[in-house]
C-alpha positions in Angstrom: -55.2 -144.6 -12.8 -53.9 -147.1 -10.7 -55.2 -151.0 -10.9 -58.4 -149.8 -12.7 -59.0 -151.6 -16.1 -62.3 -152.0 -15.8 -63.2 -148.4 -14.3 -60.8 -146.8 -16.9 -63.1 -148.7 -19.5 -66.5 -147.4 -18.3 -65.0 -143.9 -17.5 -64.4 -143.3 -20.8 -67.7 -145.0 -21.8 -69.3 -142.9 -19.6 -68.1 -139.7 -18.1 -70.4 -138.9 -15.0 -68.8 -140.6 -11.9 -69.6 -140.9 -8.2 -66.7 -140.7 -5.6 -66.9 -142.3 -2.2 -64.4 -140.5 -0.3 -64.0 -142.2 3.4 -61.9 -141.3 6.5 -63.1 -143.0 9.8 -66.3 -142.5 10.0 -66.2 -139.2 8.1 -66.8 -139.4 4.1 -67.9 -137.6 1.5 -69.6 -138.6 -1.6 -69.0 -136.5 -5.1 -70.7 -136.6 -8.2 -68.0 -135.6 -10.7 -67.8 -135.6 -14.6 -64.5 -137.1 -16.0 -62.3 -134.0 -17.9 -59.2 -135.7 -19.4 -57.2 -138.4 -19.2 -53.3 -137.8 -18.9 -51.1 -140.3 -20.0 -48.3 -137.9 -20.3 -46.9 -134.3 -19.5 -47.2 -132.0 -16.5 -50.6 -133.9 -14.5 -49.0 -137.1 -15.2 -45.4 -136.6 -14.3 -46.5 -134.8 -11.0 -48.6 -137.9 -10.1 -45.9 -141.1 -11.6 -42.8 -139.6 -9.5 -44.1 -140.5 -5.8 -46.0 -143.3 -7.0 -43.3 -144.8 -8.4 -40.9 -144.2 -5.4 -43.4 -146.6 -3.7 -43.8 -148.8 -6.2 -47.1 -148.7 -7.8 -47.4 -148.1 -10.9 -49.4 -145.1 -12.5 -50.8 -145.8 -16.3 -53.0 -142.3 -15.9 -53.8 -139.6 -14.4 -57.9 -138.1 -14.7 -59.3 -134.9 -14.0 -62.9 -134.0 -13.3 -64.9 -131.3 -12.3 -67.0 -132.2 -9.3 -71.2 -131.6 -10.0 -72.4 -131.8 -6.5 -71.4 -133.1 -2.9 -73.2 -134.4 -0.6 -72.2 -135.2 3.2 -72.3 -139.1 3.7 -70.6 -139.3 7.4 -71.7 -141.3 10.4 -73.6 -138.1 11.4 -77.9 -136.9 11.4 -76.1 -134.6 8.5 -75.6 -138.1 6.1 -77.3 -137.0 2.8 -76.9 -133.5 2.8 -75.5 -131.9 0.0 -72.9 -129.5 0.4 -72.6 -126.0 -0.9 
């Protein structure tokens, strides 16, 4: 959780999520429920210590469990969901 007030807020209003993940013209998009939020311990130390060696600073860390994904790339294959 990183620069996200407002998406922290409706996470935890609302635990289904939907995660655009882009590289180039490659991305992915995953529907995810929200598990936990880490504001301490194992997750959260693993996540603060390189974050903070480049100065940004970490006030969570989330885990989910990903529902269904589904190919989104520049590609004829945009839209299908993944196995």
């Amino acid at each position: 959780e990183i620069f996200m007030n407002t998406t922290s807020k409706n996470i935890q209003a609302n635990k289904n999520v939907a995660i655009l993940i882009v590289k180039g013209t490659e991305s992915y998009l995953i529907n995810a429920t929200a598990l936990e939020r880490f504001t301490e311990g194992e997750y959260f130390e693993t996540m603060i210590k390189p974050m903070s060696e480049k100065g940004i600073p970490v006030k969570a860390v989330w885990t989910f469990e990903a529902n269904e994904i589904f190919d989104q790339s520049a590609t004829p294959n945009a839209g299908t969901k993944l196995d």
